[in-house]
N, C-alpha and C positions, 0 to 999 in steps of 0.2 A: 243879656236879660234872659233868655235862654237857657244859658247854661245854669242860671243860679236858679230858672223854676227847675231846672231836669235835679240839681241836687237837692233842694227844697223836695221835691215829690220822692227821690230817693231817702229823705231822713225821716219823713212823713210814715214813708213804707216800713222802713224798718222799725219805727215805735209803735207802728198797730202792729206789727209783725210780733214784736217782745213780747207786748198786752198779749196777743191770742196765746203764744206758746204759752205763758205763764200760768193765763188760766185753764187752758188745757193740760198742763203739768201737773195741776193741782186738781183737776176732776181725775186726770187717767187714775193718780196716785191713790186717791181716795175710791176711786172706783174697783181699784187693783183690792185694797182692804175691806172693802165690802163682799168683794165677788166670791164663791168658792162652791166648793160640796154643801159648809157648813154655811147656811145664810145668819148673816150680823147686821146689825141697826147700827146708825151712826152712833145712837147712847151708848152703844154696849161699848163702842171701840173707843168715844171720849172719856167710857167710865173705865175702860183695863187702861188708858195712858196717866188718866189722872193719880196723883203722887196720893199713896194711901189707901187708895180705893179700896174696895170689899164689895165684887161683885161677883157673876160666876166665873169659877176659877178655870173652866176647860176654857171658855169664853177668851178670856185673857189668856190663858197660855197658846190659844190657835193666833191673835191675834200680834201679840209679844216676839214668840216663839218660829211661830212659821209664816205670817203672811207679812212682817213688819219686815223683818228681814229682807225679803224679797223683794219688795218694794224698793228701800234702802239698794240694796245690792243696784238693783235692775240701771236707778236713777240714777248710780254710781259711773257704771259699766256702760252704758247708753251713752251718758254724758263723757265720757271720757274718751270714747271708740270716737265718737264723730268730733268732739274738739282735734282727734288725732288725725282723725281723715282733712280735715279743713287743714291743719296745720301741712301736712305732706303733700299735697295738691298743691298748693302754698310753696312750698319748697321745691318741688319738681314742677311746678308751672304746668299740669294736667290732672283737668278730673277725674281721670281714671285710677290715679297714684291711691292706695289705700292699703292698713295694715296689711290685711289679708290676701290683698293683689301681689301685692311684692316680696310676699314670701315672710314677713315679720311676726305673724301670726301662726304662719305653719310651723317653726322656726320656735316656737313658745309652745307650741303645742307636742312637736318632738319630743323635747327636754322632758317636760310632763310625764309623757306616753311610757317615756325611755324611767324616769325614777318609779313611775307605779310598778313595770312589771319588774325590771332590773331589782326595784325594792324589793318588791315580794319572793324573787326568787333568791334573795343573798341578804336578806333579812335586814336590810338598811332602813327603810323604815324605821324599826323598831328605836335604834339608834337617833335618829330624825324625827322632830316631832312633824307631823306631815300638814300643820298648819306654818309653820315654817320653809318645811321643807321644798312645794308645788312651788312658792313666788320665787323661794329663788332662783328654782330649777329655769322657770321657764323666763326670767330676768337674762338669765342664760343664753338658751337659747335663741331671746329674741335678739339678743344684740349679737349674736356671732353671724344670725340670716340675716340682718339687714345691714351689717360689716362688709360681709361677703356680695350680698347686692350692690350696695353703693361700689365698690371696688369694682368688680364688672362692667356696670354702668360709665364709668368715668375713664373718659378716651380723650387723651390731651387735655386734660384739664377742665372736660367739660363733662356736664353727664346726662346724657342722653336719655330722653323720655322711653324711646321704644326699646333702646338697649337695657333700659329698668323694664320695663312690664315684661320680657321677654327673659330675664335671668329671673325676676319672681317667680314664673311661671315654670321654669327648672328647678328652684328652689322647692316651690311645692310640690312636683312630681316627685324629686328626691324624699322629702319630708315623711309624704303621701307614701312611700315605698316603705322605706324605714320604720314608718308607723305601721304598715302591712305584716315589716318583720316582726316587730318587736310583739304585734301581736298573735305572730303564731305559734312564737315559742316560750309564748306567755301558758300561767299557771291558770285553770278555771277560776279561779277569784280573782286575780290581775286582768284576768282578760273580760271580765263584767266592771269589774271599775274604769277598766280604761276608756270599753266602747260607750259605755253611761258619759264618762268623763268627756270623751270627743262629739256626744254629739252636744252636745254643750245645753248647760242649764242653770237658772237662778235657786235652785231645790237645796243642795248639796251644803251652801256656803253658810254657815252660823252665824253669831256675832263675833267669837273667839277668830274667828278667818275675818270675817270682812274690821275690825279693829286693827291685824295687822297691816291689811292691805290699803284700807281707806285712805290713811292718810296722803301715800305716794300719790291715788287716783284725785283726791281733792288738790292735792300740788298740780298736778297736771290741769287739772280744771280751770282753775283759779290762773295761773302764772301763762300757761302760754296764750291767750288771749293780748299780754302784756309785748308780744313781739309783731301783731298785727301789726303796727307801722313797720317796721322792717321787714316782715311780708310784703306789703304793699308797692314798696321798693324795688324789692324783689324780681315781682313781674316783670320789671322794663328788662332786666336779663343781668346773669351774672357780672359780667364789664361793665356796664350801667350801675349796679350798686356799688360796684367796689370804687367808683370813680366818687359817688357821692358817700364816699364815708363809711358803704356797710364792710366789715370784715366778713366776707362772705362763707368761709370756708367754717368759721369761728360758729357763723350765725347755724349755720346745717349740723353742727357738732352737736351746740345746745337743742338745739331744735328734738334732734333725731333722740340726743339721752332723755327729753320726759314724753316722747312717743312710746318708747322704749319700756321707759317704769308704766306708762295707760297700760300697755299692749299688753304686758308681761304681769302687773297684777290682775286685769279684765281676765287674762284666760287661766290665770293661776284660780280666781273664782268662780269664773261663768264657763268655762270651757271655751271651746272655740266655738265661737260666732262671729257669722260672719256678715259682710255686709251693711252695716248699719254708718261707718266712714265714708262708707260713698252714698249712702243713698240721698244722707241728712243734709249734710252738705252743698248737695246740689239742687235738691230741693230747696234749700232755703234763696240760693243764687239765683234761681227763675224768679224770686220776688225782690231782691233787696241789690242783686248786684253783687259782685265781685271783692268787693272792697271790703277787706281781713278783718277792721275794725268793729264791721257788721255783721261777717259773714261768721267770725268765731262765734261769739254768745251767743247767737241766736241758734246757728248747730249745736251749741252744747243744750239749750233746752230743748230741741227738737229730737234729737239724739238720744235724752233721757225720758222724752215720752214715748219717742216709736219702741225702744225696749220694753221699758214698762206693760205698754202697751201690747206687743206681740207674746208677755211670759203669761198676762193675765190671759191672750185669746189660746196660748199654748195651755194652761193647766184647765179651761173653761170646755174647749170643744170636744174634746174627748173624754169629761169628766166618766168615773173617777179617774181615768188613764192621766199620766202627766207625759205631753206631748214637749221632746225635748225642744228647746226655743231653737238649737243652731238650726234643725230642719225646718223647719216657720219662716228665717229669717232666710235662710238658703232659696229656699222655694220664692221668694215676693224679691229678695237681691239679685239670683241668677236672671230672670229676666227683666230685670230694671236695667241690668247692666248690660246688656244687649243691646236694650233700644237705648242706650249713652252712644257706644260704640257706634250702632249706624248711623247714629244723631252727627256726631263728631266726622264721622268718614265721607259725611254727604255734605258737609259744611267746610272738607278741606282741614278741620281742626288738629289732624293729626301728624300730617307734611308734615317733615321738617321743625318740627317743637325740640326747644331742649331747655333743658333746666342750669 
């Protein structure tokens, strides 16, 4: 009797849990289109969406043009970062596991780093149309840093939590260095798009970029959600699933390639940002529990409003300045992540884990 109030109060939790994201998704989102230099009325912004309209024309082009996008972009990239983070945590069986922990992220941002200046100096670009060109690059490079992690990691067949956080964290230093290089012997115009481009921002990205990219980042949205039960599984440990049925090895394959396409379109348009897979994530697990079922969706809209959310307090607080999002997201993740860590180390969470 018990256990079926404790999951009764558990499914309870997570449906007021939906409601609130929901309508919080949908005030931040609106609040994001309202907000700016240039102040808008809800009429103006239902009169530039409405089909036909003839209202004022800068009106509709601020709104169309630069804040819809953003918006769009942000809920994109939010939603996709923390479906990615819950999915990896999931897979490696700890909360700390996240793109940008483990090197999948710096690893995408490389790639990037390396075609803006590498382009500019040997005129590749030109050749590349560079709304094409960024997703591939960093498609690239995220799967080769988080190839090279998982290998690392995996010692007799199993792969060890601290042996991951501990090669990401080589991974990024290398990245981090390389990215150093590549921008010293970058050209003055390489070397303003690049450092613009690393600290990452929702400013940059059009419709022509985010139409190529959307689509891969909605597959990810949508579809891994679809492996929570085999997540769930999961937990009991590698021998444990593979005993009831799961192909395990199969399962981290697919898993990792639409981590992979999030990671790798997210930083082809936002830049690197960081943080938002771990924070959403676990935030939502303090209220709803552990359980993949619940824990993905409800990350993916929490995920798309803390972005939203931090690009609106990023272009608002330093108006006109546009305060790039990764240092916002940096600054509120680096010490969230901290108190995880001694959260985890004072509870014993960290012994001996493995995935």
């Amino acid at each position: 009797m018990q256990a079926r109030f404790f999951f009764d109060a558990r499914a309870s939790s997570a449906v007021a849990l939906y409601l609130v994201l929901a309508v919080s998704l949908a005030g931040v989102a609106l609040l994001a289109l309202l907000s700016g230099p240039v102040p808008i009325s809800l009429m103006q912004i239902v009169e530039a969406l409405r089909p036909g309209a003839h209202g004022d024309a800068a009106v509709a082009q601020t709104i169309v043009q630069l804040r819809l996008p953003r918006v769009v972009l942000g809920l994109l990239v939010g939603a996709a970062l923390a479906v990615s983070g819950a999915t990896m945590q999931g897979v490696f069986r700890n909360p700390l596991a996240e793109p940008g922990l483990i090197g999948v992220s710096s690893g995408a941002a490389l790639a990037a780093v390396g075609l803006i200046v590498l382009g500019h100096r040997n005129g590749w670009l030109a050749a590349i149309p560079p709304v094409l060109a960024l997703p591939i690059a960093t498609f690239i490079g995220a799967t080769l840093s988080c190839a090279l992690v998982m290998r690392l990691a995996r010692v007799d067949g199993l792969t060890h939590s601290a042996t991951l956080l501990l090669a990401g964290l080589a991974i990024n230093a290398i990245a981090g260095g390389a990215i150093g290089l590549l921008s010293y012997i970058a050209a003055d115009d390489a070397l303003r798009t690049a450092t613009y481009w690393m600290f990452g921002s929702l400013a940059r990205a059009g419709w022509p970029e985010i139409a190529v990219v959307a689509p891969f980042l909605l597959l990810t949205i949508v579809l891994l959600p679809r492996y929570a039960a085999a997540l769930n599984v999961l937990q009991l440990g590698e021998a444990e699933a593979g005993y009831l049925g799961i192909d395990v090895e199969r399962l981290k394959r697919i898993l990792m390639l639409w981590v992979l396409l999030a990671v790798g379109g997210s930083v082809a348009l936002a830049g690197a940002i960081g943080f938002v897979g771990l924070i959403a994530p676990h935030l939502v697990r303090l209220v709803i529990g552990a359980d993949q079922r619940r824990l993905m969706p409800a990350s993916t809209l929490l995920g798309a409003s803390l972005l939203t959310l931090a690009d609106l307090v990023a272009r608002t607080v330093a108006a006109p300045a546009d305060l790039p999002i990764g240092i916002l997201t940096a600054l509120i993740g680096g010490p969230f992540f901290l108190l995880l860590l001694l959260r985890l180390r004072g509870d014993g969470s960290m012994v001996g884990r493995r995935a």
